[in-house]
Structures are given as C-alpha cells and as structure tokens.
C-alpha positions as CSV (number, residue, x, y, z in Angstrom):
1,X,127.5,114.2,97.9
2,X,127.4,110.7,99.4
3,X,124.2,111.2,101.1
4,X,122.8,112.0,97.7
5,X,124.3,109.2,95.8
6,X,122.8,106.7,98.9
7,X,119.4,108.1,98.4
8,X,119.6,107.6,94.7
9,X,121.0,103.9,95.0
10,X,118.0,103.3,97.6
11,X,115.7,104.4,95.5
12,X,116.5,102.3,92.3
13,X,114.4,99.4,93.7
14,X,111.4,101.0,94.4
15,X,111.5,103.0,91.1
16,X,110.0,99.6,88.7
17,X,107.5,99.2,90.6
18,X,106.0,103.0,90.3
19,X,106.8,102.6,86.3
20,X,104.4,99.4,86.6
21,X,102.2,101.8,88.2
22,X,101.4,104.8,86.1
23,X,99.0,105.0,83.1
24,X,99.9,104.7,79.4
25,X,100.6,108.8,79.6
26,X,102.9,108.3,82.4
27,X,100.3,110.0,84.9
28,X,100.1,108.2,88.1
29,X,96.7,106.4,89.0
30,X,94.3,107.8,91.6
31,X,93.9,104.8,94.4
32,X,91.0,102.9,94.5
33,X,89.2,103.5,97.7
34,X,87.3,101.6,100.1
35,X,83.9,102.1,98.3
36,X,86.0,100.4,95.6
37,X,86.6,97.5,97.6
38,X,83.3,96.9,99.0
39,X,82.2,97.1,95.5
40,X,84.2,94.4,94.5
41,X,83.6,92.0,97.7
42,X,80.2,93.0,97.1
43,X,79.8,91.4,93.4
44,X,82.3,88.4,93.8
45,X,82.8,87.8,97.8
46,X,79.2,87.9,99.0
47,X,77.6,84.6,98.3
48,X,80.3,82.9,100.5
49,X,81.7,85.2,102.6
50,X,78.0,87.0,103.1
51,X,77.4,90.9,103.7
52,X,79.1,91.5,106.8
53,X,82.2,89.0,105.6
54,X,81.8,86.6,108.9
55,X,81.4,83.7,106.3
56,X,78.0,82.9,106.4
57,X,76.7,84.1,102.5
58,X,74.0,82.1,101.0
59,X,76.7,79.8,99.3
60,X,78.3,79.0,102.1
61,X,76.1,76.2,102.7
62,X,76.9,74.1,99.7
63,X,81.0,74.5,100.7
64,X,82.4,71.5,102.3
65,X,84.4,74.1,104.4
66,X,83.1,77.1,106.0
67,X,84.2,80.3,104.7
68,X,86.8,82.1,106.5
69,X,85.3,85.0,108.7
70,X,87.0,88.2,107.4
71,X,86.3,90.7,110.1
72,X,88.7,88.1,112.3
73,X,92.3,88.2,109.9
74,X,93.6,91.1,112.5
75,X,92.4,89.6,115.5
76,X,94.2,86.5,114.0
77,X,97.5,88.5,113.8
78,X,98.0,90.3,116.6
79,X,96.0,93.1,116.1
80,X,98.1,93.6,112.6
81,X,95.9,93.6,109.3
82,X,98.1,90.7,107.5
83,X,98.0,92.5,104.2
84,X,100.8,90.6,102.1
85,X,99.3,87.3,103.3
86,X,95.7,87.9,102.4
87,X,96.7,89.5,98.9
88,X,99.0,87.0,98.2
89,X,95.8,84.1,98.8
90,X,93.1,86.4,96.8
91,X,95.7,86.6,94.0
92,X,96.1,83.1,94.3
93,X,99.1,81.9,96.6
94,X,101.5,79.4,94.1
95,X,101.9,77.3,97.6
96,X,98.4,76.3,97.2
97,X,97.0,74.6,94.2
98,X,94.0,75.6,92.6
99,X,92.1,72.2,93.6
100,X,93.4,72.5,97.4
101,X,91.1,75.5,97.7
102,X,87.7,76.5,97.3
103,X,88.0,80.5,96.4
104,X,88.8,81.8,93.1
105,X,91.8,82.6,91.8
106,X,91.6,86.5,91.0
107,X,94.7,87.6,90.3
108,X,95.8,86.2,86.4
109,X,92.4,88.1,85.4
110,X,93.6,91.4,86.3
111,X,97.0,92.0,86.7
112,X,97.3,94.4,83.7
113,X,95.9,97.6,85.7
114,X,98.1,98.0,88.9
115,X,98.2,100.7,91.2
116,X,101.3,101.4,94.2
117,X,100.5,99.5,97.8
118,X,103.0,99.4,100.6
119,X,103.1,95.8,101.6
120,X,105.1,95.4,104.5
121,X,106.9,98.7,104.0
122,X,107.7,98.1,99.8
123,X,105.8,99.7,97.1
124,X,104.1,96.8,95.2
125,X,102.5,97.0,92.0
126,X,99.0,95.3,93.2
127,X,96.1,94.6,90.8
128,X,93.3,97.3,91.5
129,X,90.7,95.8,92.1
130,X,92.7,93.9,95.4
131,X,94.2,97.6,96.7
132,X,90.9,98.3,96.7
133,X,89.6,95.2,98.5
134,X,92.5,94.8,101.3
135,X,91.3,98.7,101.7
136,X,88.0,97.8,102.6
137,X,89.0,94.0,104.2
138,X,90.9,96.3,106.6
139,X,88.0,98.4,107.4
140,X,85.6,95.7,108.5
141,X,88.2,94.3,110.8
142,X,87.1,93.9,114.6
C-alpha cells in the first residue's frame, strides 16, 4: 500500500503540467516534430541565424553583434543539448531585458497552445512552436 500511496504523492507535481497540456476536449496533443521546428526557424530565425543556423543570415550584417552559431550550443556544453537554457532565452529569459538583446522575444505571443517537454527530467508545459524548434535546434547540432 505504501508503495502505491508514494507513487501517487510523486506524481501530483507532474500531474498540472499535463492538464496545461491537453486540448479543450481533454485529448492530449500530438508533438510537434522536427519538420515543425525547421518550419518555424525557417520563417522567423533565418535572416540572422541563416539556413544552416551558423549565424551568418542576410541580417546578420546590419547586427552590431554576430548571431550566435546554433549548430555549436552542444559543443558548448559538453556534448549536452542545453535545452532549458536555450528555451528559457527564445522565450525570453526575465535575467535579460528586452533592450540588452537583439532577438525577439517569442514566448508572450504564444504561450496559450502548450504541449509536454521533459526539461532536465520534468514535464514542462512549453509553447509549441519552441518543442518544436529545440527539436529541430537539437538535430542540427555538430
């Protein structure tokens, strides 16, 4: 009985977050895949980031910074896709303010259609359009 009762108390946490997660009808959401994701980096990351995400996109010229090189953010981190940090700066991280970066804000925009991600081993209601992109981020890493 105690092993049940510890399961159940484990799994209160995690049990929001999948509510969040689930359509109007309750059904749980089909996960947006990496041709998601490139679709999205395609229409809004391109023009800095460029095609192949190495920063180098036809807008990166008129940046007073270079755009970061995105098929580097493993390499970066010891071979380890840094998922929760790159989410948490596409969403827009609260430690930087808006006019201390150059990239968009994405995350206000869409943060009413979210879909389960396992960020650093929790469930975490993410905006869809981003699953999809750290999906396909992840993919393009070297």
């Amino acid at each position: 009985m105690r092993p049940i009762i510890f399961t159940a108390l484990l799994a209160l946490p995690v049990l929001p977050a999948l509510i969040a997660c689930t359509d109007p009808a309750g059904e749980m959401q089909v996960m947006p895949t990496r041709a998601d994701g490139a679709a999205f980096f395609a229409q809004n990351c391109v023009s800095c980031h460029g095609e192949d995400g190495r920063g180098a996109g036809i807008d990166s010229r008129k940046l007073s910074s270079k755009p970061v090189d995105l098929t580097t953010l493993s390499a970066q981190n010891d071979g380890a896709f840094p998922a929760a940090r790159t989410l948490s700066y596409i969403y827009g991280d609260t430690r930087n303010s808006h006019l201390s970066r150059v990239m968009p804000e994405f995350g206000p925009d869409m943060a009413e259609d979210l879909v389960p991600v396992e960020i650093d081993g929790v469930l975490t209601p993410t905006p869809r359009e981003l699953a999809g992109l750290l999906v396909y981020m992840e993919s393009i890493q070297e």
